[in-house]
KOLNURO-893155 format. One record per residue: x, y, z of N, C-alpha, C, CB in turn. Coordinates in pm, whole numbers, padded with zeros to 5 digits, always signed. Glycine has a CB too. Example, Ala and Ser with C-alpha at 12.3 -4.5 7.8 and 13.67 -1.06 7.14 Angstrom:
2
+01319-00569+00780+01230-00450+00780+01320-00330+00780+01131-00447+00905+01285-00225+00708+01367-00106+00714+01290+00003+00787+01408-00060+00572
//
This chain:
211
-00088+12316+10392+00019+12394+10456-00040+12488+10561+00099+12475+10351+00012+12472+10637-00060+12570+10771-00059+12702+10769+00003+12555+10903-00111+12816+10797-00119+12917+10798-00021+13029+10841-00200+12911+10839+00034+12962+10978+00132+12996+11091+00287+12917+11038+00063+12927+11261+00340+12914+10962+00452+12813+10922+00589+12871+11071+00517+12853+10699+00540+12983+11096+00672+12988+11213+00597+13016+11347+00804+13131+11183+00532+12903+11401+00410+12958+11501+00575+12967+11676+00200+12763+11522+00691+12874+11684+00749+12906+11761+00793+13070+11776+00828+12822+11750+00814+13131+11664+00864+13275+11608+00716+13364+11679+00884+13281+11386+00631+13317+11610+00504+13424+11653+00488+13417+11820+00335+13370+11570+00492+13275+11876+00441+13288+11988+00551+13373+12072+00402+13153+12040+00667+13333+12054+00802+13440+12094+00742+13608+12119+00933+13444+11934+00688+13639+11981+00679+13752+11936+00523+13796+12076+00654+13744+11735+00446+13664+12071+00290+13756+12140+00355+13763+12293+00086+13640+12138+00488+13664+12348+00527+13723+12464+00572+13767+12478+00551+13706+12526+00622+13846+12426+00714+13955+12425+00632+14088+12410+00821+13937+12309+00499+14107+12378+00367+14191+12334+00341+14176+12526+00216+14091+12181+00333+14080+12548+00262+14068+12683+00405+14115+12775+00187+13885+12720+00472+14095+12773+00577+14123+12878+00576+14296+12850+00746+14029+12847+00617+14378+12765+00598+14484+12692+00477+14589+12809+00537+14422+12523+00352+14492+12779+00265+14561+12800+00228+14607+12942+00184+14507+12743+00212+14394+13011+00280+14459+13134+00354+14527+13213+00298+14438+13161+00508+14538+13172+00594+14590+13228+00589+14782+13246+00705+14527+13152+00450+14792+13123+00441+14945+13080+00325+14983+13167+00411+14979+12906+00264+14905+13181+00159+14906+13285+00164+14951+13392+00123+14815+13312+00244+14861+13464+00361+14887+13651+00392+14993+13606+00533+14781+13715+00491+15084+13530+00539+15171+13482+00434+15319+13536+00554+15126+13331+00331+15312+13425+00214+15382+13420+00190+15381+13570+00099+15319+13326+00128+15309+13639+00035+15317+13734+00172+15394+13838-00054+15148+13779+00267+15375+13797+00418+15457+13924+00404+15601+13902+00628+15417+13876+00370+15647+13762+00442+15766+13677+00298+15822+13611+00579+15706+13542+00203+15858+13718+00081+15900+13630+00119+16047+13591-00075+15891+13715+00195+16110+13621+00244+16237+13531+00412+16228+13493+00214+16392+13626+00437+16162+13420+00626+16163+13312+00596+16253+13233+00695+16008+13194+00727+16336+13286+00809+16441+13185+00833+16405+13049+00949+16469+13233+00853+16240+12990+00844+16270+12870+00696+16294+12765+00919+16175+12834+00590+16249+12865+00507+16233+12819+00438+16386+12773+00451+16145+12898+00470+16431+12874+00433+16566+12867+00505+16655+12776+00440+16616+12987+00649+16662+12793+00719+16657+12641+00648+16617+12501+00829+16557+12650+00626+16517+12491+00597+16465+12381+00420+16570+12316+00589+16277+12425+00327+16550+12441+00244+16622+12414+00251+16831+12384+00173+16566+12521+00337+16860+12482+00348+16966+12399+00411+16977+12273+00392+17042+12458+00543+16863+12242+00593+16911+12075+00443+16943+11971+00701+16744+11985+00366+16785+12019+00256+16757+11883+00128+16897+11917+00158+16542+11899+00139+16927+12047+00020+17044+12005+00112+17196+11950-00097+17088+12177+00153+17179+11975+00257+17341+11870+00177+17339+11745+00479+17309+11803+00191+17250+11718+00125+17263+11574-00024+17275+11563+00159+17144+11491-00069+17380+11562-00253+17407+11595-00239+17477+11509-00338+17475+11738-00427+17430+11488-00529+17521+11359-00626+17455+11416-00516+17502+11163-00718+17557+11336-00867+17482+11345-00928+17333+11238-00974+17616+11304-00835+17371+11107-00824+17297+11004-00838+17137+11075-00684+17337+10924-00678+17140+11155-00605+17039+11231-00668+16987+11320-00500+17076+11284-00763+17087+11434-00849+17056+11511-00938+16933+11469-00912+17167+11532-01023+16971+11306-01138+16911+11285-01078+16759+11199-01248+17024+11197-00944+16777+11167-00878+16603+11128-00854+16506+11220-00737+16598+11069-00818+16595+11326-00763+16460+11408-00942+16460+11482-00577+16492+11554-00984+16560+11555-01145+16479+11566-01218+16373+11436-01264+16616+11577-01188+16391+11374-01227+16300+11226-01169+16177+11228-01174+16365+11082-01030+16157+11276-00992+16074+11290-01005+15983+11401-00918+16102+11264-01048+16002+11493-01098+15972+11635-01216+15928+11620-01102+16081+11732-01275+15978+11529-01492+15918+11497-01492+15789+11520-01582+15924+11302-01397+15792+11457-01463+15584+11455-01440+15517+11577-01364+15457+11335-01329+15536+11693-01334+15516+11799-01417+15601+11944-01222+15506+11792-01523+15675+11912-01658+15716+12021-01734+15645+11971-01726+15867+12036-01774+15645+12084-01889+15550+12141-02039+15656+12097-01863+15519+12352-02106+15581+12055-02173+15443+12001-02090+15444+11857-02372+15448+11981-02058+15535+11795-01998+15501+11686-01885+15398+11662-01965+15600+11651-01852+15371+11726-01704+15277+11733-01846+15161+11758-01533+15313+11901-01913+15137+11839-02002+15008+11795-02062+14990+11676-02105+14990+11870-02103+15130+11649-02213+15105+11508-02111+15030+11358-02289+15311+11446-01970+15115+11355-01894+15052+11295-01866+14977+11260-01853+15052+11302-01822+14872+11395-01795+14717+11387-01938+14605+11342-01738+14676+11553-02070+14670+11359-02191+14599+11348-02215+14606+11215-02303+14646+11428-02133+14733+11127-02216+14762+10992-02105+14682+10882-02241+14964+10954-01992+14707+10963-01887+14612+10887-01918+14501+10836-01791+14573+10956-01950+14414+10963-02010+14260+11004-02108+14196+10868-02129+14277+11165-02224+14360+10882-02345+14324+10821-02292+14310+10666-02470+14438+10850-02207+14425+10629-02165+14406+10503-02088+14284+10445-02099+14505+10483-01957+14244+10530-01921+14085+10517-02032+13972+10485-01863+14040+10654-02129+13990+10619-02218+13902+10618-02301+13893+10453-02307+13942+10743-02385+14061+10469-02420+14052+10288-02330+13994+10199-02433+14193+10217-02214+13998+10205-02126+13985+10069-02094+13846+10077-01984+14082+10056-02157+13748+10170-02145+13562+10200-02028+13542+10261-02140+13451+10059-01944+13641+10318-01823+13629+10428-01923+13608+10577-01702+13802+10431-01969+13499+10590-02054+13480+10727-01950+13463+10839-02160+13340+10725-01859+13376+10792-01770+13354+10892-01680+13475+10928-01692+13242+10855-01608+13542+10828-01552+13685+10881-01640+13771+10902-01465+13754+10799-01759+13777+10904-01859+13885+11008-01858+13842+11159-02038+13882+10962-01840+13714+11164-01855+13680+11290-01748+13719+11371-01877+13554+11302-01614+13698+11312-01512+13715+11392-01484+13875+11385-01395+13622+11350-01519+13944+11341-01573+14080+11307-01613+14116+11447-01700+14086+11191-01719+14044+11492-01793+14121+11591-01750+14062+11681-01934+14133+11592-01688+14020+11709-01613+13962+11828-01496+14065+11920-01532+13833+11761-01428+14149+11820-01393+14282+11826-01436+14364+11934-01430+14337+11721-01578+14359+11917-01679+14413+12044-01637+14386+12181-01824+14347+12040-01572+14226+12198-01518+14179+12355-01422+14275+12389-01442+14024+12369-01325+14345+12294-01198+14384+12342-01270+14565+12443-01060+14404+12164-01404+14616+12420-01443+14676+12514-01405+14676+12648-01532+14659+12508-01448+14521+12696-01439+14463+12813-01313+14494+12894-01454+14332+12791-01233+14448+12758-01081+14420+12814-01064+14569+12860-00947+14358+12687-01060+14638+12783-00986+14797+12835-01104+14866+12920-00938+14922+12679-01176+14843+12926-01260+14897+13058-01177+14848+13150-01420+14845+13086-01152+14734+13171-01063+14643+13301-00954+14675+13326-01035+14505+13288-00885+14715+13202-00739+14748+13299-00727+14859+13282-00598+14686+13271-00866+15004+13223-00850+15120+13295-00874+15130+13396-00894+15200+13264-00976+15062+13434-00998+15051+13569-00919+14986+13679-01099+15003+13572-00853+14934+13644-00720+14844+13743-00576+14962+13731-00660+14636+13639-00529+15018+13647-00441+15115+13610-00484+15246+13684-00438+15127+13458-00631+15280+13696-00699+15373+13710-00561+15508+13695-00793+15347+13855-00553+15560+13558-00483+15672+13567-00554+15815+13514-00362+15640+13497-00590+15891+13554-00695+16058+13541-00611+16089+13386-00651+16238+13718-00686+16116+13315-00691+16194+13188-00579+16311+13190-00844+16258+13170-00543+16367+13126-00481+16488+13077-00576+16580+13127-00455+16497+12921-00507+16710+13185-00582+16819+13250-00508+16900+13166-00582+16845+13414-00635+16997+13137-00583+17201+13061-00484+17231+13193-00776+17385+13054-00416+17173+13298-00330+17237+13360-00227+17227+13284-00311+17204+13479-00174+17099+13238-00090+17010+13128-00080+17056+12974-00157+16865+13121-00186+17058+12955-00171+17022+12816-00365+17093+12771-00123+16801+12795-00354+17099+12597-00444+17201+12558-00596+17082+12547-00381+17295+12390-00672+17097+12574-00786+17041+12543-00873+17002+12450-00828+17076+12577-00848+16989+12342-00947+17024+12227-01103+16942+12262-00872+16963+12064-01060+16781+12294-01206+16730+12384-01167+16710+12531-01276+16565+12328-01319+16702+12580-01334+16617+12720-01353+16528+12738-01396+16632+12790-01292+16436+12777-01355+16258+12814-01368+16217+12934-01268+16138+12769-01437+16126+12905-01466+16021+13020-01375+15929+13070-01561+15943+12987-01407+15817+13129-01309+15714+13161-01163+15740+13217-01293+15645+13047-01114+15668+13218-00967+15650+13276-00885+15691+13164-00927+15495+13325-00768+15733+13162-00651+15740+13069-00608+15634+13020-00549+15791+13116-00502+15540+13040-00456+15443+13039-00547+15287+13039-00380+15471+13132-00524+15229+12937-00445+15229+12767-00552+15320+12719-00433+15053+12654-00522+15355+12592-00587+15432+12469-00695+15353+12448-00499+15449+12333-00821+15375+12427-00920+15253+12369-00966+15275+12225-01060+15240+12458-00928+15402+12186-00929+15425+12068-00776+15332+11969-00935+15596+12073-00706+15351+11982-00563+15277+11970-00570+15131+11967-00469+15310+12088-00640+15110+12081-00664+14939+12097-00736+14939+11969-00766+14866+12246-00884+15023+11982-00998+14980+11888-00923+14928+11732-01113+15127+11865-00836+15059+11702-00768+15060+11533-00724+14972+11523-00666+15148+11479-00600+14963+11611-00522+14826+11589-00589+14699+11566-00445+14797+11700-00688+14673+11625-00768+14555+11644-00855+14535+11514-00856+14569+11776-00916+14637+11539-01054+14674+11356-00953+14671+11278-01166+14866+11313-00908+14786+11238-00863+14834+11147-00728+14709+11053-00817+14975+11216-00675+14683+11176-00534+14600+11155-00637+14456+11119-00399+14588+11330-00776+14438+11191-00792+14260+11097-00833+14296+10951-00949+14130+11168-00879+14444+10939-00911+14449+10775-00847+14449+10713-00962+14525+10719-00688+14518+10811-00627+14481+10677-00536+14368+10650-00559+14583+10637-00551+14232+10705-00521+14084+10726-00632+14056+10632-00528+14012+10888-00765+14063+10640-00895+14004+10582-00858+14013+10418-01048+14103+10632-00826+14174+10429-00801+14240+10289-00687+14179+10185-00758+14387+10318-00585+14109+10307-00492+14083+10178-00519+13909+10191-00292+14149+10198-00588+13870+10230-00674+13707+10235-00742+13662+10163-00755+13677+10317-00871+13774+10179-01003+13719+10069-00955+13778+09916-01190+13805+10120-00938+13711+09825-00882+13751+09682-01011+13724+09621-00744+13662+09613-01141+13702+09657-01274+13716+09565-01312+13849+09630-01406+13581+09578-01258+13956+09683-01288+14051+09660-01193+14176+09578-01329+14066+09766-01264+14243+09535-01224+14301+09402-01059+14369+09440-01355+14434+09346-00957+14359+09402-00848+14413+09405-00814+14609+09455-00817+14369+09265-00924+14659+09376-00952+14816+09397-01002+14834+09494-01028+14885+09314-01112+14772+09573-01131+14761+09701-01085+14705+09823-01202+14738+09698-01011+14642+09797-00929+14587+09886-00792+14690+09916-00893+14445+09827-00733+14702+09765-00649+14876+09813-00631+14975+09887-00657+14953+09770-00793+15029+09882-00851+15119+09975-00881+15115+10079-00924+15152+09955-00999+14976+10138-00989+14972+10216-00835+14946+10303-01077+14918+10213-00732+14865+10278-00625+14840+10297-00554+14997+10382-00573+14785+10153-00573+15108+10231-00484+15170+10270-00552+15292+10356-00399+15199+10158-00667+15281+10392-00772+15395+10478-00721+15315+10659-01020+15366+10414-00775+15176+10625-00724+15117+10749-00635+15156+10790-00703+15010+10756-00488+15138+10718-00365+15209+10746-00307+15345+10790-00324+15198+10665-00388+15414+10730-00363+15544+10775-00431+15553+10890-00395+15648+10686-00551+15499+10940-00589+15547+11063-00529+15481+11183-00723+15540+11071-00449+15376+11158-00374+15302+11257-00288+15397+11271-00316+15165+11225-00230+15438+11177-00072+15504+11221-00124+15682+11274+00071+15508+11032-00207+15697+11214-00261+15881+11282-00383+15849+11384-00348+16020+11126-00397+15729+11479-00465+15750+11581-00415+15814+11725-00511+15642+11592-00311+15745+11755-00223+15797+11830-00219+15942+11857-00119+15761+11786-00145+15974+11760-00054+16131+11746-00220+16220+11750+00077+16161+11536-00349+16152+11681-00425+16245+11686-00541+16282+11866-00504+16202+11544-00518+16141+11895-00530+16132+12032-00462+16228+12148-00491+16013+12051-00330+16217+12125-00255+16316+12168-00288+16501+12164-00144+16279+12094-00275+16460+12018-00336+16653+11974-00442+16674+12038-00390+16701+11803-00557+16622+12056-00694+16617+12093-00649+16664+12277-00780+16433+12051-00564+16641+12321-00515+16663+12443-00629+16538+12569-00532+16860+12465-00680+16453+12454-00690+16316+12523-00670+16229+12602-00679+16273+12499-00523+16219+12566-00405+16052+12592-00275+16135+12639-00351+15925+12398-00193+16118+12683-00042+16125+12699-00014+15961+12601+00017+16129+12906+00150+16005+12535+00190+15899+12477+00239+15786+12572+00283+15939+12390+00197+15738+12646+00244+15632+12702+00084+15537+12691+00320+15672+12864-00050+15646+12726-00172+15548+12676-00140+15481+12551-00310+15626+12651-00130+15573+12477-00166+15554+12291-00077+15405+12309-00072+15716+12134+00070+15405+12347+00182+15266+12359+00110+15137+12414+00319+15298+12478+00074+15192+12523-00011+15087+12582-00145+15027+12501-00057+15145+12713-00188+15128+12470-00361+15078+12374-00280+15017+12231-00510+15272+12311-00155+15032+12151-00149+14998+12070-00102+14832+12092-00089+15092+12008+00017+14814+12202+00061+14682+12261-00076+14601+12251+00125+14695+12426-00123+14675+12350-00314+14570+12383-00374+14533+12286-00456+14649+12450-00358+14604+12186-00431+14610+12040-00364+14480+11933-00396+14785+11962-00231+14482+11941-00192+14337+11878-00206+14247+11956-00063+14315+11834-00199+14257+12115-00178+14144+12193-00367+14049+12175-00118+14215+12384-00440+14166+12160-00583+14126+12117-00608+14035+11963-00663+14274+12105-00518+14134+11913-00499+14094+11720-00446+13908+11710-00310+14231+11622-00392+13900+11790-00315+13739+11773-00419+13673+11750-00230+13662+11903-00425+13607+11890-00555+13521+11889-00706+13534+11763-00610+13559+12041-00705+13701+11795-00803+13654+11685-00789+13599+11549-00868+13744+11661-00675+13668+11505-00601+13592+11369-00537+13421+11353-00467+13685+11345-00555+13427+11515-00468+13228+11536-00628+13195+11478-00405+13123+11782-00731+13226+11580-00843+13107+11531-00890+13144+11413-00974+13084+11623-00904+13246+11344-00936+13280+11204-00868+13151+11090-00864+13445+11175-00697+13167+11118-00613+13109+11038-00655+12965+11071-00463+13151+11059-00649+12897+11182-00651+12801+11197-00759+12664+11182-00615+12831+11272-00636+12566+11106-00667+12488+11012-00844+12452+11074-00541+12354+10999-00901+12405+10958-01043+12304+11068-00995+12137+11068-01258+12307+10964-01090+12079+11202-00993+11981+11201-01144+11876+11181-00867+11970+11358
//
């Protein structure tokens, strides 16, 4: 039985990811400063502490650089130790989606959030638009937790956790990106779109049958 039993439904679904993304794209590159965006970023920084400061940087770790590489390599190695050779591999493959969002920050080219805007907590580099942290989660985070509910020779309690750590950092990357005075919410939308539109494929050839 095939993996994909409604692959007309899914493929529907990845163009509609791509139309989405594009269309937010044109959007972006028209509207490098929207009122809602800016809206949106002041509601989520109202809420400050220092407490708050050091969670959402915590939550962001895993997407800086080199750490967001070291991550995906130590993952790999551990799959690999544990005789998942083949899901280490597609593991590190993860690494390509770098490429991708270097490229269409650089094609989008939209300037970061300025302390004129909005509060600073870090400074970054690169372009704004998409999120690459956002992409990263969605992409990592979201195949662990596909892998997680797949491989059933790994232990049930670990699979939980990891499951539900993955999860939480998918859904508080965003908003913590934002707080960080990072991203405007229209990156985080964009890096998350990019982030499934990345997730497909890798999950088509994972799933798919050998012939």
């Amino acid at each position: 039985m095939s993996a994909f039993p409604n692959r007309n439904w899914l493929f529907i679904v990845f163009i509609a990811l791509v139309v989405a993304f594009v269309s937010l794209s044109i959007f972006v590159a028209q509207h490098i400063i929207w009122e809602v965006d800016l809206k949106i970023s002041l509601f989520i920084q109202q809420f400050q502490s220092d407490w708050l400061d050091k969670l959402m940087l915590a939550i962001s770790f895993f997407g800086e650089l080199p750490y967001s590489l070291l991550s995906v390599v130590v993952v790999a190695l551990i799959f690999y130790w544990q005789k998942y050779k083949r899901e280490a591999l597609f593991i590190l493959t993860v690494l390509l989606s770098g490429l991708i969002i270097l490229g269409v920050k650089n094609v989008i080219n939209r300037p970061r959030p300025t302390s004129f805007y909005v509060r600073l907590v870090e400074v970054n580099r690169f372009q704004s638009y998409p999120s690459g942290h956002t992409l990263s989660y969605v992409l990592f985070f979201g195949f662990l937790i596909i892998l997680m509910s797949h491989l059933k020779g790994i232990p049930k309690t670990t699979r939980m956790i990891v499951s539900a750590c993955s999860f939480f950092l998918i859904v508080m990357v965003a908003p913590s990106r934002i707080y960080l005075g990072a991203h405007w919410f229209t990156d985080t939308l964009g890096g998350f779109l990019l982030g499934l539109i990345c997730l497909y494929p890798l999950c088509y050839f994972y799933f798919k049958p050998k012939t």
